[in-house]
C-alpha positions, -999 to 999 in steps of 0.1 A, spaced: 639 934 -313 629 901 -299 609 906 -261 614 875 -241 590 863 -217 604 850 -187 581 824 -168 575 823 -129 585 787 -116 555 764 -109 575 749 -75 564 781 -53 526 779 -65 524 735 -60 539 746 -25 514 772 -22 480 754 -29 493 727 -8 492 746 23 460 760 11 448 722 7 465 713 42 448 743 57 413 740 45 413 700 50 419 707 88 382 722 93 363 699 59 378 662 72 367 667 109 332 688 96 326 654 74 332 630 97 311 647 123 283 651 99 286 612 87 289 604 127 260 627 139 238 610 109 243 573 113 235 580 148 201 598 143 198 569 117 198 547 153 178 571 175 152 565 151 155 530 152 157 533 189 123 553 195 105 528 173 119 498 190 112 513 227 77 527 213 69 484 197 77 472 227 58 491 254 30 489 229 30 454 233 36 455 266 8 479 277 -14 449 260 -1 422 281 27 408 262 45 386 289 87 398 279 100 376 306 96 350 280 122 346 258 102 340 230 89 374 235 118 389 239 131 375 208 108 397 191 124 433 207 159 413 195 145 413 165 134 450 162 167 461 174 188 441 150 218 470 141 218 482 173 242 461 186 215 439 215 212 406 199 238 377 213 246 348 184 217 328 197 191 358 185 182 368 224 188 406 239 222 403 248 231 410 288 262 424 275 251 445 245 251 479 237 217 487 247 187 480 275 150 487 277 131 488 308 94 485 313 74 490 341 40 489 352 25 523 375 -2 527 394 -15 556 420 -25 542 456 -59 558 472 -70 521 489 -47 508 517 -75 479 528 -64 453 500 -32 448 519 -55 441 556 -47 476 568 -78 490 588 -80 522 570 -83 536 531 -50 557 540 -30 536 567 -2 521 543 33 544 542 24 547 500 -13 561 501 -14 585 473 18 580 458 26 567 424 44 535 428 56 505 402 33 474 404 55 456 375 92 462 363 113 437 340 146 446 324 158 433 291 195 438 276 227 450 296 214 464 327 245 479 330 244 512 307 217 530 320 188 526 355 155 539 348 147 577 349 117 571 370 131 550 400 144 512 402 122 492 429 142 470 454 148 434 429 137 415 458 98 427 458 97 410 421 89 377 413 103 360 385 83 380 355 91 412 375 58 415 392 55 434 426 26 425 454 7 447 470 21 438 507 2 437 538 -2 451 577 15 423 588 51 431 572 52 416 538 68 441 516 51 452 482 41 485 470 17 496 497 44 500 519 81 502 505 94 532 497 116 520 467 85 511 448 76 551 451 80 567 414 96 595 413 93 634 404 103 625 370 76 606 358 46 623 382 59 658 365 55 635 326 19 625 329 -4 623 359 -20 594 378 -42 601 403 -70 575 406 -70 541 417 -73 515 389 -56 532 359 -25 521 351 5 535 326 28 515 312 62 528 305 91 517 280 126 532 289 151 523 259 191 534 262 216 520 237 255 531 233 273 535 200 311 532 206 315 521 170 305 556 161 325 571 186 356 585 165 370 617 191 357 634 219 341 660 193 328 631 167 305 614 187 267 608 198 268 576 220 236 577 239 206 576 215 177 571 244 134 570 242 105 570 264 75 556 258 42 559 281 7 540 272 
């Protein structure tokens, strides 16, 4: 006798590991596109902490970035971050800004003709004697506190101010630093000076869904 082997039909098991495909590509497609996202990104926070750190190292050592030369040179740093306009200058309507500023602590009220070490409204505060922005203003202020834009002169420089009712850092309170930095690092004595590098760059190219993105790659730096 002659046993004949009947064979199962190969249409139920394509149907089958196609649903298994369908099923398991759900959770790998998203899980690899997060992971290429979340990895180009830290490839540009890493960028973004060496730019801000260049930049307020140069700064702290006097390097004048309200000339565009200078600035040129951050441009430079930051090429792939989406900063530079055509003409090689940190574009005002890029993807990223840095901020530096200049902070000093205030024990001596006479420089501004007050009669008294402690007579000016900012003795023994912390307050910005220098702030210049660079890049679109627009994404981000600074952590630390924005002085009023009409103390600055033109390379972002802020006077002292005086008894007689000129305003500078003696005596208006937007020039006071904030909690923020004072709780960062201390400055407590008159004639030391930090200087501080705020960098904050978007990355809407990377920015696939709600759940595949990192936008805001930010650093500090403090000299």
């Amino acid at each position: 006798m002659i046993m004949r082997m009947k064979h199962k039909s190969h249409a139920s098991e394509r149907g089958t590991a196609l649903v298994e495909f369908a099923l398991v590509a759900t959770l790998l497609v998203p899980l690899a596109l997060g992971t290429a996202v979340i990895g180009l990104n830290l490839m540009r926070a890493i960028q973004v902490t060496e730019v801000c750190r260049d930049t307020g190292h140069m700064y702290s050592y006097g390097v004048d970035f309200s000339q565009a030369s200078n600035q040129n040179l951050v441009a430079a740093l930051a090429a792939g971050l989406n900063m530079t306009a055509p003409d090689g200058s940190l574009d005002p309507n890029g993807n990223g800004v840095i901020i530096l500023s200049t902070v000093s602590y205030v024990d001596d009220c006479r420089g501004g003709g007050y009669g008294a070490i402690n007579a000016c409204p900012n003795y023994g505060q912390v307050v910005f004697t220098s702030r210049l922005t660079m890049g679109n203003a627009g994404i981000h202020a600074s952590n630390f506190g924005t002085p009023n834009a009409a103390l600055m002169d033109s390379s972002g420089n802020i006077p002292a101010g005086n008894a007689s009712g000129a305003a500078g850092y003696l005596n208006d309170g937007s020039a006071v630093v904030n909690s923020a930095f004072t709780n960062l690092i201390p400055v407590s004595d008159s004639g030391h000076f930090a200087y501080v590098a705020e960098m904050y760059t978007i990355s809407p190219d990377f920015d696939l869904w709600s759940f595949l993105h990192m936008t805001s790659p930010s650093a500090v730096s403090i000299f």
